[in-house]
C-alpha positions, 0 to 999 in steps of 0.5 A: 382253050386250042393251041391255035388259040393261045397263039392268037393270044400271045400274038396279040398280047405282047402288041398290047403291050408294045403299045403300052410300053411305047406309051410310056416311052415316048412320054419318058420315064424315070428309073431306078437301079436294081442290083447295080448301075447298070441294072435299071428298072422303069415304071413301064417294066412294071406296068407293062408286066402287071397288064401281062400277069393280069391277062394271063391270069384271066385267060389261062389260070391254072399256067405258071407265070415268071416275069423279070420284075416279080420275084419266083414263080406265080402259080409254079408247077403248071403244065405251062409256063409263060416267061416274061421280060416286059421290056428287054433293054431297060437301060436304052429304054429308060435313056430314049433309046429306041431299041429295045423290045418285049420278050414272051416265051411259053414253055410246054411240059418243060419245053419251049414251045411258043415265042414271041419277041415284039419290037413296037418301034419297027412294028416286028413281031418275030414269032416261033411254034416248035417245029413249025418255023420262025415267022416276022409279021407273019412272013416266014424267016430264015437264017443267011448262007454266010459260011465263014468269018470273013467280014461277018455282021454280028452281035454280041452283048455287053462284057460281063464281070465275075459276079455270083449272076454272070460268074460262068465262060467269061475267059471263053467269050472274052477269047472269042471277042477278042478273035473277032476283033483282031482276026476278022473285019467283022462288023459288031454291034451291042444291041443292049437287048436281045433283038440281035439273035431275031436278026440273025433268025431273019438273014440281018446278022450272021451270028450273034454270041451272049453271055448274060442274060437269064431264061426270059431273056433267052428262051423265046429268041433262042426257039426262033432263031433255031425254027429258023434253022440257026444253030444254037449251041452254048460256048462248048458248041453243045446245044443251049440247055436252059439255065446256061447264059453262053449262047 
């Protein structure tokens, strides 16, 4: 199968499963917890990842598959993996919350090479190839010319405890939190998914910092927002590494 290919493939995937996870979010769901109360899954999480492992598995068998709802690698070791968050802002999601998304990354030989972030409310699909840019709906985007802190518009996740998942650069991000909130007028907002960092990708938002999600939470949004020239850097100002949660 072409590279091209493959791209028409994801693009039409993940509006798949947009429209099967709207399906359920608009008749409701019901959830249950994972490894604490604010860690919910619903029937759409693992509906939505079997219809996206079914179609994966048929199209391209020999790839590697992580998806958020199944435990390890499916097929580990292939020369690509696909990484799956079937939908990203659970806990919105499964309260009648209508931000959330669905969050496809595919990593080529160890590197991002594909995402994709399908926002089925607002029908946004932001889209990225490494090296050939960020696109919404097939528009090219691009990060604003905001070059200070002056009254910034921005994004930052929900405050982490010290647990052995969200154990790392707490005091960091704790400090710059609380900078932005006594130093600037920045206007901040808690997405609850990780739709904030396509925002910045666009122009929407200024910036955006995070500190608590995983790989198939961050690997497809970081490749587009830095094909749209964002820079993207853990707390340390290094550039993001996969494995790291400070972004």
């Amino acid at each position: 199968r072409g590279m091209i290919e493959m791209q028409d493939f994801l693009k039409s995937t993940i509006r798949d499963a947009g429209a099967i996870a709207r399906e359920y979010f608009d008749k409701g769901v019901t959830y249950t917890t994972k490894s604490h109360l604010a860690d919910l899954v619903t029937e759409a999480d693992t509906g939505v990842s079997d219809f996206l492992i079914q179609k994966i598995q048929a199209a391209y068998p020999t790839h590697s598959i992580t998806s958020e709802e199944v435990k390890g690698t499916i097929n580990p070791g292939g020369q690509y993996e696909w990484l799956i968050d079937p939908v990203d802002g659970t806990r919105n999601f499964a309260h009648g919350i209508s931000i959330w998304c669905i969050i496809i990354a595919v990593v080529r030989d160890g590197e991002p090479w594909l995402g994709a972030v399908y926002n089925p409310i607002a029908n946004e699909l932001f889209f990225a190839e490494k090296d050939h840019g960020a696109f919404l709906n097939s528009m090219p985007i691009r990060v604003n010319s905001k070059n200070d802190f002056e009254f910034v518009t921005c994004s930052f996740s929900r405050m982490p405890r010290k647990t052995a998942v969200y154990g790392t650069h707490i005091d960091e991000y704790k400090q710059f939190l609380d900078n932005m909130n006594r130093k600037t007028g920045a206007w901040i907002h808690q997405f609850g998914c990780m739709l904030g960092t396509c925002y910045v990708a666009n122009g929407g938002l200024d910036f955006c910092a995070q500190n608590g999600g995983l790989d198939h939470d961050y690997v497809a949004q970081l490749l587009i927002a830095e094909e749209s020239v964002a820079k993207v850097t853990d707390c340390e100002w290094n550039p993001w590494k996969r494995g790291r949660q400070d972004i």
